[in-house]
C-alpha positions in Angstrom: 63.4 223.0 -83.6 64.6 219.8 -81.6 62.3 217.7 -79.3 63.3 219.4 -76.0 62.6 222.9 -77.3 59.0 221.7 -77.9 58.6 220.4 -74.9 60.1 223.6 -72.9 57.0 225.3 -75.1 54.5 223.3 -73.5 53.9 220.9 -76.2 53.4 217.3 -75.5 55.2 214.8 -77.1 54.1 211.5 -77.2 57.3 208.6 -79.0 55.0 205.1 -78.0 54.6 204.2 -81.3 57.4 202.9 -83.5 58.8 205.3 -86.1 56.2 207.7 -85.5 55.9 211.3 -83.5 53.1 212.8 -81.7 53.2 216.1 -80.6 50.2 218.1 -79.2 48.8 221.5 -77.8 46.4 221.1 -74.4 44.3 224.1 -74.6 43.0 225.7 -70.9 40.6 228.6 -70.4 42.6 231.1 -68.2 39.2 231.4 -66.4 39.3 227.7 -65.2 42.2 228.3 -63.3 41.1 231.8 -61.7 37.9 230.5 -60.3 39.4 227.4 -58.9 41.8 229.6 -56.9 38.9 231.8 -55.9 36.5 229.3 -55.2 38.4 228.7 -51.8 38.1 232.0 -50.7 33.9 232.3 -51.0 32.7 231.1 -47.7 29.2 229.3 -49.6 31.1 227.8 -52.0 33.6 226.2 -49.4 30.5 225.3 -47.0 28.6 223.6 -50.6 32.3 221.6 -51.2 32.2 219.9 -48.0 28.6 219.0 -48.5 29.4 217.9 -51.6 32.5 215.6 -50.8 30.4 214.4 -47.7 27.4 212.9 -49.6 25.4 215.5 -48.0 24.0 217.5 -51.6 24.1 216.0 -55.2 23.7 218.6 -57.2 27.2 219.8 -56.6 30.1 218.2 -57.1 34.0 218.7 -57.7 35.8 217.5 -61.1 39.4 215.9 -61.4 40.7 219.5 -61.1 39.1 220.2 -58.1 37.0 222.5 -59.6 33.7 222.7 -57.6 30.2 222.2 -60.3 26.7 222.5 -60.3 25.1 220.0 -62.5 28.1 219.9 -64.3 28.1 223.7 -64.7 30.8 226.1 -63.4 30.3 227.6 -59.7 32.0 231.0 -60.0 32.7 232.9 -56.6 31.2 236.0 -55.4 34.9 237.2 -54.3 37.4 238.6 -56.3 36.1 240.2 -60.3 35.9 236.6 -62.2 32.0 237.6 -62.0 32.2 241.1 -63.6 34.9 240.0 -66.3 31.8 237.1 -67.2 29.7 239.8 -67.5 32.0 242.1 -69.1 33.1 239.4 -71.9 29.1 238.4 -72.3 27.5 241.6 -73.0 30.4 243.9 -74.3 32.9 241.8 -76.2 32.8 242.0 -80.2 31.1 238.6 -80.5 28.6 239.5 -78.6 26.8 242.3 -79.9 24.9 243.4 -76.1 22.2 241.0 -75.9 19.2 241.5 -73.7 19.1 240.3 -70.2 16.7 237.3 -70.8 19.3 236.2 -73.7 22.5 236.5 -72.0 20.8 234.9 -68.7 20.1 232.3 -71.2 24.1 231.7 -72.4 25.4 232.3 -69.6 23.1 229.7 -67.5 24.8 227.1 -69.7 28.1 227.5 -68.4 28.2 229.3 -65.0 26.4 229.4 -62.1 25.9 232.1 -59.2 23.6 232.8 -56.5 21.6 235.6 -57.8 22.8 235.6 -61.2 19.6 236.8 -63.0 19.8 239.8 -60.6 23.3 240.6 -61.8 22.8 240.2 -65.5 19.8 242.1 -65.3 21.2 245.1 -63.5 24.9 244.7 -65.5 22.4 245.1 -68.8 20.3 248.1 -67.6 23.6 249.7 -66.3 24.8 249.9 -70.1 25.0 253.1 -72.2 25.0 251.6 -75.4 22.1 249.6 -74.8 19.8 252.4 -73.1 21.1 254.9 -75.9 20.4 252.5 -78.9 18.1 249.7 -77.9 14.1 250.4 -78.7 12.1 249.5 -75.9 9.9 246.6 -76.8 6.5 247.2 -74.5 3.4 247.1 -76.0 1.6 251.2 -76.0 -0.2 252.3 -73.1 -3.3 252.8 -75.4 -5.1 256.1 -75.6 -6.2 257.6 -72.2 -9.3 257.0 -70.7 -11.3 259.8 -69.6 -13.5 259.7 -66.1 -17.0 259.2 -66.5 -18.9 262.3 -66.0 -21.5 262.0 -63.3 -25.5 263.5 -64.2 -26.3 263.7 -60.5 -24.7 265.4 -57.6 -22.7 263.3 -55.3 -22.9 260.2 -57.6 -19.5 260.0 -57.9 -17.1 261.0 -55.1 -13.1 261.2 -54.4 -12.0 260.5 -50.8 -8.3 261.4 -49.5 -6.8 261.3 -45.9 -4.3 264.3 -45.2 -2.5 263.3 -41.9 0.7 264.1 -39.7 -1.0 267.2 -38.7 -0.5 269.6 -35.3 -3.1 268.1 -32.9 -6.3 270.1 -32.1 -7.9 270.5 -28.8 -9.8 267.9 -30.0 -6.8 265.7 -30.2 -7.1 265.5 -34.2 -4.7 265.4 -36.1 -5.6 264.3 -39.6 -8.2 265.4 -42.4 -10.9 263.1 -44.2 -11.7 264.9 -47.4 -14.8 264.1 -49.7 -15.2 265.8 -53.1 -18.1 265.5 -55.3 -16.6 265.0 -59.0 -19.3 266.9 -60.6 -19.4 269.9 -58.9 -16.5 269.9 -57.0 -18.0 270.4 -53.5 -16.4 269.3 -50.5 -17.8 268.2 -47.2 -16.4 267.9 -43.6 -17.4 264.7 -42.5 -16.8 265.5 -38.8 -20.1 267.4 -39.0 -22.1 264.9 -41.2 -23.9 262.2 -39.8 -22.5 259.3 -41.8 -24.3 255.8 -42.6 -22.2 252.2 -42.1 -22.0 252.8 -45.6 -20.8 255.9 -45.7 -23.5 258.1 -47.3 -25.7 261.0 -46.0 -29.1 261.8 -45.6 -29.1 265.5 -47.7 -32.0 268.4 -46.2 -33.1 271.9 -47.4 -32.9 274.7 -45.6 -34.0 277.9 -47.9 -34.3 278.4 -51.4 -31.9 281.2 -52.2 -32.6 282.4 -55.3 -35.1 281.9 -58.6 -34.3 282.5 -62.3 -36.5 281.6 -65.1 -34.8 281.7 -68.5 -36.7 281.9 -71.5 -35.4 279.6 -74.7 -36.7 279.6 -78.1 -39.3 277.2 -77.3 -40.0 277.3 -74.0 -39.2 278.5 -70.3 -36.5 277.2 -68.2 -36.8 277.7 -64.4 -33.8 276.8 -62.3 -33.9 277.4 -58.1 -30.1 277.8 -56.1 -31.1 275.8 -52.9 -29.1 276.0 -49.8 -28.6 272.1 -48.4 -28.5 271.3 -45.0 -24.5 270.0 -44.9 -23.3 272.6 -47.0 -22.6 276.5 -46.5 -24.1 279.1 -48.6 -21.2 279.5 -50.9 -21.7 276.3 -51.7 -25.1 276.5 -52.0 -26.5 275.0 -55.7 
């Protein structure tokens, strides 16, 4: 193969020194070229070049190619899909075996650069089959559940829930306060209770319903069902 054939291939030939021949590949990432043409087409990338060749920001600047950096590191544009085919190459290639999100932010953070590019590897990762089918989540356990303490006394413990967005009374209400005692389960309308500032009752009895006296192995056990003042008789106790 003669010396112009060589060159027609790209191959730089260098015949400076006496009785000797240099010849030589100059290798470019495809990728290079592709975002240099794109990055004139993303509006904040134009707007951070001008800034840039102004004085007006340091952390950007353009290299002998033109190419506009951050820090050094490539600036890829949000037009176009030189940012999915990153993505694409980072996770899914066959050299790089689907890393996590926080490893491939990591890589990648060392030689491009994005506005929102954690968002984008994070969602590219949970958007991958492979990962969600094979990966094993790394969380620490819940822990065993954690019963609710059973109250000894009535009204010791209470649940409150609003229930709103409902047809307006005469009244003009149109929502529901609801108070439920955890231990027996009793509700109470608190439009008909006097509340405290703090939210509690003053409890009264009315009649004494009913008396039982049950006799144990020992001894006698006397129970009474009262009827309370801010509660009706089938919920009388």
């Amino acid at each position: 193969m003669d010396i112009q054939a060589l060159a027609n291939r790209g191959v730089r030939i260098d015949h400076t020194l006496p009785g000797r021949l240099l010849a030589g590949f100059v290798a470019q990432s495809s990728l290079v070229g592709q975002v240099k043409a794109r990055q004139f087409e993303d509006p904040l990338l134009v707007r951070l070049r001008d800034r840039a060749q102004n004085g007006g920001i340091k952390s950007f600047s353009t290299d002998n190619e033109g190419v506009l950096r951050r820090h050094g590191i490539l600036c890829i544009p949000m037009v176009g899909d030189v940012k999915q085919l990153i993505l694409e190459k980072a996770h899914s290639s066959r050299y790089s075996i689907h890393p996590g999100a926080t490893k491939m932010c990591q890589d990648l953070r060392e030689l491009y650069w994005w506005k929102g590019m954690k968002y984008d590897i994070r969602k590219h990762v949970t958007g991958c089959l492979n990962c969600q089918q094979v990966k094993y989540e790394h969380q620490k356990l819940c822990g065993v559940i954690q019963s609710l303490i059973i109250p000894e006394w009535k009204w010791e413990r209470i649940t409150m829930d609003f229930v709103v967005g409902l047809p307006r009374t005469f009244k003009r209400h149109d929502s529901v306060w609801v108070i439920v005692d955890i231990l027996t389960n009793h509700k109470i309308q608190p439009e008909d209770v006097e509340l405290d500032e703090n939210l509690t009752y003053e409890e009264g009895l009315i009649a004494i319903l009913d008396r039982q006296v049950r006799q144990l192995r020992s001894k006698k056990d006397a129970s009474v069902k009262v009827l309370w003042r801010n509660h009706p008789t089938e919920e009388a106790t």
